[in-house]
ZAMARGU-4260 file (C-alpha; in steps of 0.2 Angstrom, whole numbers, plus 5000, padded with zeros to 4 digits):
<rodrens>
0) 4997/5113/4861 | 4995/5127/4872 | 5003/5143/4864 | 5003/5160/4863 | 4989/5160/4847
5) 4978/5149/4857 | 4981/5159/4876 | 4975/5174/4865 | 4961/5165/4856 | 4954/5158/4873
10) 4955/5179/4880 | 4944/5185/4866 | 4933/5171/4867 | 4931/5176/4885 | 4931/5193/4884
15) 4919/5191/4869 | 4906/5179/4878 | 4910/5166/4868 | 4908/5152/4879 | 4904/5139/4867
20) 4921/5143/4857 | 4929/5139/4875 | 4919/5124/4878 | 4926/5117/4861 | 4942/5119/4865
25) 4944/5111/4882 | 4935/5095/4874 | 4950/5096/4863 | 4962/5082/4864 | 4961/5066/4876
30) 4964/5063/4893 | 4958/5046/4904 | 4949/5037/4888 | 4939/5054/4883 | 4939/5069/4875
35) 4946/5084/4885 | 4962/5094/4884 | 4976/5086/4899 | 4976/5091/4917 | 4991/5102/4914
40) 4983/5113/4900 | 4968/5114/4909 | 4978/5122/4924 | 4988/5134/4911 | 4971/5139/4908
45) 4966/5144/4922 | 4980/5152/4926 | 4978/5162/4909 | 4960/5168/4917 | 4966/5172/4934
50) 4981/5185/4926 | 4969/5194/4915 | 4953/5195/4925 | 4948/5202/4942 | 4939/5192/4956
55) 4922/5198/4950 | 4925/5193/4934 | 4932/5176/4938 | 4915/5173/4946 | 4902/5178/4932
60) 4915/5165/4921 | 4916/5151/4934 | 4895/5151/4935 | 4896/5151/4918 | 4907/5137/4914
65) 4899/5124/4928 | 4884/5128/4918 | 4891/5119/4904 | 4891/5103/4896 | 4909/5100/4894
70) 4918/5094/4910 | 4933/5101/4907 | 4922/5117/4906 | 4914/5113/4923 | 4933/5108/4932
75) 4938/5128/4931 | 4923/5135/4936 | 4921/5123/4950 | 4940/5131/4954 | 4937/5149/4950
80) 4921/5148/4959 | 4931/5152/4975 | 4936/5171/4967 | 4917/5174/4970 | 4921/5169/4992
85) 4913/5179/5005 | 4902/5191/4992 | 4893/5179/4986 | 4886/5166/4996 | 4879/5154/4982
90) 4894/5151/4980 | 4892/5137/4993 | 4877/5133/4982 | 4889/5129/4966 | 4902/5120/4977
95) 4888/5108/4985 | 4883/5104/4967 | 4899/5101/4960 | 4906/5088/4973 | 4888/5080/4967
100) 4894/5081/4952 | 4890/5065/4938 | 4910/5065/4930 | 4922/5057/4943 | 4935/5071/4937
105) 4923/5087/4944 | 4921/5078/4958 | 4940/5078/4961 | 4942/5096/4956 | 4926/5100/4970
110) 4938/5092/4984 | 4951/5103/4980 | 4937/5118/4981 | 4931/5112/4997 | 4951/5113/5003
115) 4953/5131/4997 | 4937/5136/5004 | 4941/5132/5021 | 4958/5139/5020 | 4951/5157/5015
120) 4938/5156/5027 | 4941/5142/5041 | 4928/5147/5053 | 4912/5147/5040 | 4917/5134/5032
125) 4923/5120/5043 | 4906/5124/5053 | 4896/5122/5034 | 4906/5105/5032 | 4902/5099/5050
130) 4883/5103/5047 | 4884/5092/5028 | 4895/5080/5036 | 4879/5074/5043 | 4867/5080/5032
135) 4873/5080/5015 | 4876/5065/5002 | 4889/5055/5002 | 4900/5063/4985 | 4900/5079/4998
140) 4906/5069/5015 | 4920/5063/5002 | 4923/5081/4996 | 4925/5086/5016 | 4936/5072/5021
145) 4947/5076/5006 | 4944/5094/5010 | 4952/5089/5027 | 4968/5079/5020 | 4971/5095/5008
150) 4971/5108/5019 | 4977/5101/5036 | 4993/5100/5027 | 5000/5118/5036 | 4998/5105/5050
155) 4993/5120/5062 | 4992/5114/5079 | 4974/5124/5083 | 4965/5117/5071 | 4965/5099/5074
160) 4950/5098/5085 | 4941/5107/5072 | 4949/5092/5058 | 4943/5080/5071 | 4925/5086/5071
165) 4925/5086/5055 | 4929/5067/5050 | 4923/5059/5068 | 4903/5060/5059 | 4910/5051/5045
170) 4917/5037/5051 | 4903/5029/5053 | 4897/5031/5035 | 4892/5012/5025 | 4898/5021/5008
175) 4914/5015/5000 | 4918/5029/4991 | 4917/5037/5010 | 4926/5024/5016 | 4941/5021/5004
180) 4947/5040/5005 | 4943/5041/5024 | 4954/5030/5032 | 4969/5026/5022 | 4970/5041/5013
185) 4961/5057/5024 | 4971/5051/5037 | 4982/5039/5035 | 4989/5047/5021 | 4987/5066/5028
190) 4982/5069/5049 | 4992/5052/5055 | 5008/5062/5049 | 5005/5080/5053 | 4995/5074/5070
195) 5001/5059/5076 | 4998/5059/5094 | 4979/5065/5090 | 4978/5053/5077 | 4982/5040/5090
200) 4971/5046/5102 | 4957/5044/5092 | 4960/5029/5088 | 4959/5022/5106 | 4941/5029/5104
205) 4939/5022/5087 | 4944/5005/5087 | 4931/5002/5102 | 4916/5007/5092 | 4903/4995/5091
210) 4900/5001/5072 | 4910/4989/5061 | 4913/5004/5046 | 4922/5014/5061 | 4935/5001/5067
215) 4938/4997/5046 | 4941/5013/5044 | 4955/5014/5061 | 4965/4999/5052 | 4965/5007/5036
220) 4974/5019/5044 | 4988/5011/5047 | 4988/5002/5027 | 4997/5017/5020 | 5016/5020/5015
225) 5015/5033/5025 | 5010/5024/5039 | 5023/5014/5040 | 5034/5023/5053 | 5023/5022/5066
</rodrens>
């Protein structure tokens, strides 16, 4: 339980470089069938961290805690991470690793990284994802597509061809964990409603690819609830 003893436990440990103390801790309790303390705790946590420390400080903890065994450890580094955005540039380092990450959960927390990246800096990073949307493994084209779903959401008008670039590359991709968060959920579930007439556009172009994984993905579309309108 998340109190005021143990908000002022997990600031001394911090403050005291006892990260081992805080690793303990956020592997106390259960969530999804293991040890770890719930999603809800872990995001009181982190906003315990971001009231009481500056950005700087934020960074030396998040390259510190995505160093750590614990997983719960490594989900608020891989969010605080971007405190450390544009002064340090590994931080691009960090992000790349932890949408590699080996725990399914990280890998979720990376997306939502990658998301808030390219909203505090949309020109660097959507150029960065383009260039590991072809390059990169497939956890990290998931992380971008996601990255896309999440962030396209202020539905700005200018940016679409930049959100187009972005998940065109990916299409393509054999990978089904590419595939089942591309098209039913990157798009069907987020552009198809903020971009409709783009999306549909594209899908002229889509469903004529000679690529099966392509014109999979352009039905998926179409699969979701909130697809369902159109």
């Amino acid at each position: 339980m998340f109190t005021k003893q143990s908000e002022e436990k997990i600031l001394l440990w911090i403050k005291n470089g006892k990260i081992d103390e805080l690793g303990k801790y956020l592997l106390s309790g259960s969530i999804h069938g293991k040890p770890g303390v719930p999603v809800s705790e872990l995001d009181r946590v982190e906003k315990l961290i971001a009231k009481n420390f500056n950005d700087d400080e934020k960074y030396l903890l998040a390259k510190k805690l995505l160093k750590r065994p614990e997983y719960t450890a490594r989900n608020i580094g891989t969010h605080l991470i971007v405190c450390g955005w544009p002064k340090n540039q590994d931080v691009e380092i960090y992000i790349k690793k932890a949408a590699d990450d080996e725990d399914w959960i990280v890998r979720e927390f990376a997306a939502g990284t990658f998301a808030s990246l390219l909203e505090k800096d949309f020109s660097h990073f959507s150029k960065l994802y383009l260039q590991w949307a072809k390059t990169e493994s497939a956890n990290v084209k998931r992380a971008i597509a996601l990255a896309v779903k999440y962030e396209s959401k202020s539905a700005d008008p200018k940016k679409w061809k930049t959100y187009f670039n972005l998940i065109d590359p990916l299409m393509a991709e054999e990978a089904e964990y590419i595939r089942k968060n591309l098209g039913p959920f990157a798009i069907g579930d987020g552009l198809l409603s903020r971009y409709p007439d783009q999306v549909f556009i594209s899908c002229k172009k889509w469903m004529k690819s000679t690529n099966e994984n392509v014109r999979w993905n352009t039905a998926m579309i179409f699969t979701t609830a909130s697809a369902k309108k159109f």
